[in-house]
N, C-alpha and C positions, 0 to 999 in steps of 0.2 A: 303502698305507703299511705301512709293517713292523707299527706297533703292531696294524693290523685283520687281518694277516696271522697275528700271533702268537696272537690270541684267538682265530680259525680255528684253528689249531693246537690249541690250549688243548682246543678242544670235541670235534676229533677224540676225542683224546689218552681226556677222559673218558669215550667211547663203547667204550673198546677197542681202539681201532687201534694196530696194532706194526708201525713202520717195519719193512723190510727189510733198511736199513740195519745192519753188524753193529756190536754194541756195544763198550766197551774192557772188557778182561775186565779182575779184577780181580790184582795183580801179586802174585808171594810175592818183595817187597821183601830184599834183602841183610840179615839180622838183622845188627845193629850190635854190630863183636866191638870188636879193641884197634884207637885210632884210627892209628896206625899201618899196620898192614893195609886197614881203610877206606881209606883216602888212598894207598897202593898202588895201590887197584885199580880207582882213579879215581872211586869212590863212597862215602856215607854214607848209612844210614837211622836212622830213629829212630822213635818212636809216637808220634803226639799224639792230644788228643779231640776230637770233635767232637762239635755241641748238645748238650753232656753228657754222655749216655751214649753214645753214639756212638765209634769210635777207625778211627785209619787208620794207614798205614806211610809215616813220606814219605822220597822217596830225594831226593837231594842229590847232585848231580854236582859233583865236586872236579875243578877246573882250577887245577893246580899250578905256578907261577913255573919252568920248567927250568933255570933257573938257582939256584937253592933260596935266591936273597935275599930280601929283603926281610920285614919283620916283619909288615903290615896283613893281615888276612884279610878277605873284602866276603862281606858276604849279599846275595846278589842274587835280586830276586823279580819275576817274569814276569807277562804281563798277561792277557788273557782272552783264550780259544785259543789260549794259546801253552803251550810249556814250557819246562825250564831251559837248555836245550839251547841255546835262543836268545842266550846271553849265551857260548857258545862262542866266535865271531869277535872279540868285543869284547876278552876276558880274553886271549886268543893277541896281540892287536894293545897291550896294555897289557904283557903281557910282555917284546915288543920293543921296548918306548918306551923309551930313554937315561935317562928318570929315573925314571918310574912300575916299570920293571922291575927299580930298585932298593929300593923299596918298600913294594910288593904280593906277598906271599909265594902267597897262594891265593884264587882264587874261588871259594864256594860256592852255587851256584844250586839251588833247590829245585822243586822238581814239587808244587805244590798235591795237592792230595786229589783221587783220579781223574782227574789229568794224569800226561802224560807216564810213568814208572815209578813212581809212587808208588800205591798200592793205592785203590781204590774204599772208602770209609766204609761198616763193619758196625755194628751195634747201633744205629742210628739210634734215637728214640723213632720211638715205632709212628706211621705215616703218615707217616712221613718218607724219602726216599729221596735218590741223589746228585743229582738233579735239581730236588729245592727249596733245595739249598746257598745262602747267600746270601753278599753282600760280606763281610759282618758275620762271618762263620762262618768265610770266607777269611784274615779281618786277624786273628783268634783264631790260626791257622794260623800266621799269620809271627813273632806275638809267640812261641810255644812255638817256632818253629824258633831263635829269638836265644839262646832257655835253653839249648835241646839244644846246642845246638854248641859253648855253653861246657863243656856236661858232658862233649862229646865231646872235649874238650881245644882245639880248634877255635874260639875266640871271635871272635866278629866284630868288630870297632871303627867299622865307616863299612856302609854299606848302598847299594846299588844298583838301582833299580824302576824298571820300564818301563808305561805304558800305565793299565791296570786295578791291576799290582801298584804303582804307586806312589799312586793313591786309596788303595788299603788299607796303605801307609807313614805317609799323612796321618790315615788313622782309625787306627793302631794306636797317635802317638804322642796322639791325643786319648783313645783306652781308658785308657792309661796315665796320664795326666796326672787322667783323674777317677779313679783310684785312687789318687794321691798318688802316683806315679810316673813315670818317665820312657821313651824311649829312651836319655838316659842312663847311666840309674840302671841300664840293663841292658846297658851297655856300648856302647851306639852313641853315637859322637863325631861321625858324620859322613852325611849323606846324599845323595844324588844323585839326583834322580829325572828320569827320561828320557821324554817328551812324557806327562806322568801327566794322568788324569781328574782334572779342579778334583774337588772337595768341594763339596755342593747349595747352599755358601755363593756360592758364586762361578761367576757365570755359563759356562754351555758347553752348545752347542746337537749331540746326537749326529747325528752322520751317517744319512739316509734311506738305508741297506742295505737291499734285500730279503733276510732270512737264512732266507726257509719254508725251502726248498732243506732247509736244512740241520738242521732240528729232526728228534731220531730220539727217537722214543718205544720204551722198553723195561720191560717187565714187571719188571723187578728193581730197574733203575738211576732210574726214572724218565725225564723229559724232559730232553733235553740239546741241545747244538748242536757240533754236530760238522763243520768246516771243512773242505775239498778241499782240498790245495796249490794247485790253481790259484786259487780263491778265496781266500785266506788270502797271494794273489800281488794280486790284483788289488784288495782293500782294504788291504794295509798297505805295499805300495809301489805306490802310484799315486800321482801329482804334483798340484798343483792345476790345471794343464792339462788332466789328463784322461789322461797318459800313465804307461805304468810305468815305472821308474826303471832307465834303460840297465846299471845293478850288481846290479838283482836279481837272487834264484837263478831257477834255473826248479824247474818245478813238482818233477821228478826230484833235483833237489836237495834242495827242502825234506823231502820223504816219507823222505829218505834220511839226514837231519841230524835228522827226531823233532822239527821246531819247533813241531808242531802238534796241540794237546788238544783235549779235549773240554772243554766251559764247561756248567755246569750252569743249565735255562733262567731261573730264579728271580735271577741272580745277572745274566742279560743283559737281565732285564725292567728288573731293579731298576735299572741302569746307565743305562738310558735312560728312567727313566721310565715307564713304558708301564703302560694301563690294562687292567686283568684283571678276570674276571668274581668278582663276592664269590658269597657261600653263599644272600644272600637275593634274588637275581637280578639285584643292583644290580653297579654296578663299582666296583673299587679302583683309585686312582693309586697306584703305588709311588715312593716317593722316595730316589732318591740320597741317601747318609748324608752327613751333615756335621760341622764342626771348630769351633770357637772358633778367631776369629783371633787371631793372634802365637802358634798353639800350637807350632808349629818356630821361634819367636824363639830368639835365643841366649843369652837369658837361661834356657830349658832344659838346654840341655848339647851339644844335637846340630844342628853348622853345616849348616845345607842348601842347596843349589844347584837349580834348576832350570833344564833343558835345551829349549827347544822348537824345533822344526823346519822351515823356512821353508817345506817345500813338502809338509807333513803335513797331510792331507784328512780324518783321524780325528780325529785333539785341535789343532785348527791355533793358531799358534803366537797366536793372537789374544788367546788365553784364560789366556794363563798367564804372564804380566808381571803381568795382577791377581793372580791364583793367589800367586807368589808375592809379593807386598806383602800380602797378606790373610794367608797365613799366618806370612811373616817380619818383619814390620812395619818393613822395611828398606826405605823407602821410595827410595830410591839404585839399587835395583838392586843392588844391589854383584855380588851371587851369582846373578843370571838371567842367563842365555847361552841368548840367541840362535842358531840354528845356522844360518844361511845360505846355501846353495848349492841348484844345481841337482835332485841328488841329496839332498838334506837330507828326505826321505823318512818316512812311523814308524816303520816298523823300520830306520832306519840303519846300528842298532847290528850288521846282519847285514850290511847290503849295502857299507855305508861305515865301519866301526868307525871310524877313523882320522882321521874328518870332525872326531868328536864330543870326540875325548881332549881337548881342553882343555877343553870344556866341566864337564868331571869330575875334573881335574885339582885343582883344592882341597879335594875331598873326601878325597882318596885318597895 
């Protein structure tokens, strides 16, 4: 099982072993001039912190309306091994929509902390590295990306999360809400989240992966998990038959489109669960964070929809009709869409964008 696989891992790891594997180096992010110029030249970065003293560069890939209509700009946030990249096919397919491309001026999708172009975490506190990052540390991440990009003239109004980044959608607006705060109150009217991990409140059983394969241990970076294209093919578009979805890229696709990060391993223990060795010989279960329900009601501010996907093997669509009634308290449905088809896959939103636009269509 993955979990006994992982705490193998775990004990290599503290013996000194250093995969072979090369690690992602760290990036010298675009320093963030006028936003103008950003938005030219199809990116944005910014600084946020991490565990306090810690700090990173996150770059933001700007996908602009060519048509330069519409007013809405989306923050959109990526799920675990992925990057922002992934939200490419989706925003090109919402551009050309008849009505959403009158709309939607911009997508801004972000690169977590040591994904994609965004920079690897320095100043960590001491014994910390990018490789015990946790969810918690991620959803810190997305609330600061909402600020920046109003500072960057850039505001988001509605929000878009796939996977992993839509649990940490779910926990960022429960941070905020025990702060007296909102997503809101920080300008999100609207959310979307696309086959997102429930919250520990509400039942979801993770997929048996074997991911050893892919644990790379590095002397700087710490432990991380690092995905192949063909892997990163073969868990997020496979059907629940057992097949890959006849639209998916192939492997020379993905590597060439950057759809694929590094996940920090503390952040993929935590997702599932999994028991790790404590300091006194004993183990720890890690838990999945959770929400207070009705915390996306609409009596917050910010209308949420969720999307799941009929033939998705990672978060299947089983789990997320409660998902949303526990956190919407809209017990009707009104705003759950179902996605249906053959091809209704996880990553859709790459192989099929076009499947899904209505399901995101009231957000946006």
């Amino acid at each position: 099982m993955l979990i006994d696989r992982v705490r193998i891992a775990l004990t290599i790891t503290s013996a000194g072993f250093v995969c072979a594997c090369s690690a992602p180096s760290p990036t010298n992010a675009e320093a963030a001039g006028s936003t103008a110029s950003a938005i030219t030249s199809g990116a944005l970065s910014f600084p946020v912190t991490v565990r306090g003293t810690g700090a990173a560069t996150i770059a933001a890939h700007v996908f602009e309306n060519p048509t330069h209509r519409g007013v809405v700009n989306v923050l959109a946030v990526h799920g675990l091994s992925e990057t922002g990249f992934i939200f490419g096919p989706l925003a090109q397919t919402i551009f050309a929509d008849r009505a959403l491309g009158l709309t939607v001026r911009r997508i801004v999708a972000i690169d977590l902390p040591g994904h994609g172009d965004s920079s690897d975490p320095t100043n960590l506190p001491e014994g910390v590295n990018f490789g015990d990052l946790t969810i918690e540390d991620e959803t810190s991440v997305v609330i600061q990306s909402i600020d920046a990009l109003r500072k960057l003239g850039v505001a988001a109004s509605a929000i878009v999360a796939h996977s992993m980044g839509g649990l940490e959608v779910q926990l960022a607006q429960q941070e905020l809400l025990d702060q007296g705060s909102s997503l809101a109150a920080h300008g999100i009217f609207g959310a979307a989240l696309l086959a997102p991990v429930p919250v520990a409140n509400v039942p979801w059983v993770p997929p048996q992966s074997d991911l050893s394969a892919f644990i790379v241990a590095d002397p700087v970076l710490g432990t991380y998990v690092q995905l192949t294209p063909a892997a990163f093919i073969a868990l997020a578009f496979s059907t629940t038959s057992g097949t890959v979805a006849t639209d998916a890229p192939t492997a020379a696709e993905v590597q060439a489109a950057g759809y694929v990060g590094a996940e920090p391993l503390s952040s993929v223990l935590e997702l599932i669960g999994a028991s790790v060795p404590a300091p006194d010989g004993g183990t720890v279960t890690l838990q999945r964070p959770s929400a207070k329900a009705g915390s996306l009601g609409a009596e917050h501010g910010t209308l949420t929809t969720i999307a799941s996907f009929s033939e998705d093997v990672l978060v299947p669509a089983q789990y997320l009709g409660p998902l949303y009634e526990y956190l919407t308290g809209d017990k009707h449905d009104r705003l759950y869409k179902p996605v249906v088809a053959p091809d209704a896959v996880h990553e859709m939103l790459i192989s099929n964008p076009g499947g899904l636009l209505d399901a995101i269509r009231p957000m946006l």
